[in-house]
C-alpha positions as CSV (number, residue, x, y, z in Angstrom):
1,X,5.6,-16.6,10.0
2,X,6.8,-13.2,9.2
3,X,5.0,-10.8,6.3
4,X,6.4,-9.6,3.9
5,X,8.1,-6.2,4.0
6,X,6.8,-3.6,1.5
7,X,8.4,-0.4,0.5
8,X,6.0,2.2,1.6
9,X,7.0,4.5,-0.6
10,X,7.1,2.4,-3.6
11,X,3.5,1.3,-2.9
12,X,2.3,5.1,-2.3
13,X,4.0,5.9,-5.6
14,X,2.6,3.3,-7.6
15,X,-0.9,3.7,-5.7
16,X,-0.2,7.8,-7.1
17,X,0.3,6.2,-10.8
18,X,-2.7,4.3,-11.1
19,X,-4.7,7.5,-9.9
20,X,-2.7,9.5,-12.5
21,X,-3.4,6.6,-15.3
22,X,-7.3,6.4,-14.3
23,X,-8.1,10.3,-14.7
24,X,-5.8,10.8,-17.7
25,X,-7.9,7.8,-19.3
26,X,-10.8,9.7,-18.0
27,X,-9.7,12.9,-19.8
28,X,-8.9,11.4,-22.8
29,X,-12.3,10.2,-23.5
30,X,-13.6,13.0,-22.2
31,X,-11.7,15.2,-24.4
32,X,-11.4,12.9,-27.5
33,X,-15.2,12.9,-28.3
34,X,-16.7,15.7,-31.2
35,X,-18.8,17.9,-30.1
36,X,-21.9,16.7,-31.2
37,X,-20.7,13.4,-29.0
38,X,-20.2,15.7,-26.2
39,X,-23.3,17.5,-26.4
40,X,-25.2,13.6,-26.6
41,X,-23.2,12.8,-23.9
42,X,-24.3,16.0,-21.8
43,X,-28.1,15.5,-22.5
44,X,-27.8,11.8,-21.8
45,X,-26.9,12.7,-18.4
46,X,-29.4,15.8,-17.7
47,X,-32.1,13.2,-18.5
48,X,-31.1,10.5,-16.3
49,X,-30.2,13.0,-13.3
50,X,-34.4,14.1,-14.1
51,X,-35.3,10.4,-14.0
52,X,-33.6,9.7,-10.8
53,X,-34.8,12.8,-9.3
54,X,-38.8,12.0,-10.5
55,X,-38.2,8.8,-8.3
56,X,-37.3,10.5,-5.0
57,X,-40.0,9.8,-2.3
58,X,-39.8,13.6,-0.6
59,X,-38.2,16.6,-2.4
60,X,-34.9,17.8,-0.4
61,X,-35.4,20.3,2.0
62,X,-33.8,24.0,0.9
């Protein structure tokens, strides 16, 4: 049983657009929210980076 041949080229192309698609989807939200959105968004994340960092066992050695 042979496989079947694929078109390297083709696949590293369409592998490229999917990347592409994914970020620009990224962006878009990113960039389609108001700014009070933004800002919610922004804080949101500051306090569950706090949250995970009150749960650490040893603080990171500087």
């Amino acid at each position: 049983m042979t496989a079947k041949v694929v078109n390297l080229r083709r696949a590293r192309k369409a592998k490229d657009r999917a990347a592409k698609a994914r970020e620009a989807d990224a962006n878009a939200a990113r960039h389609g929210l108001t700014k009070a959105e933004r800002a919610g968004l922004e804080a949101q994340a500051g306090r569950l980076a706090r949250a995970l960092d009150g749960h650490r066992r040893e603080t990171p050695d500087d």
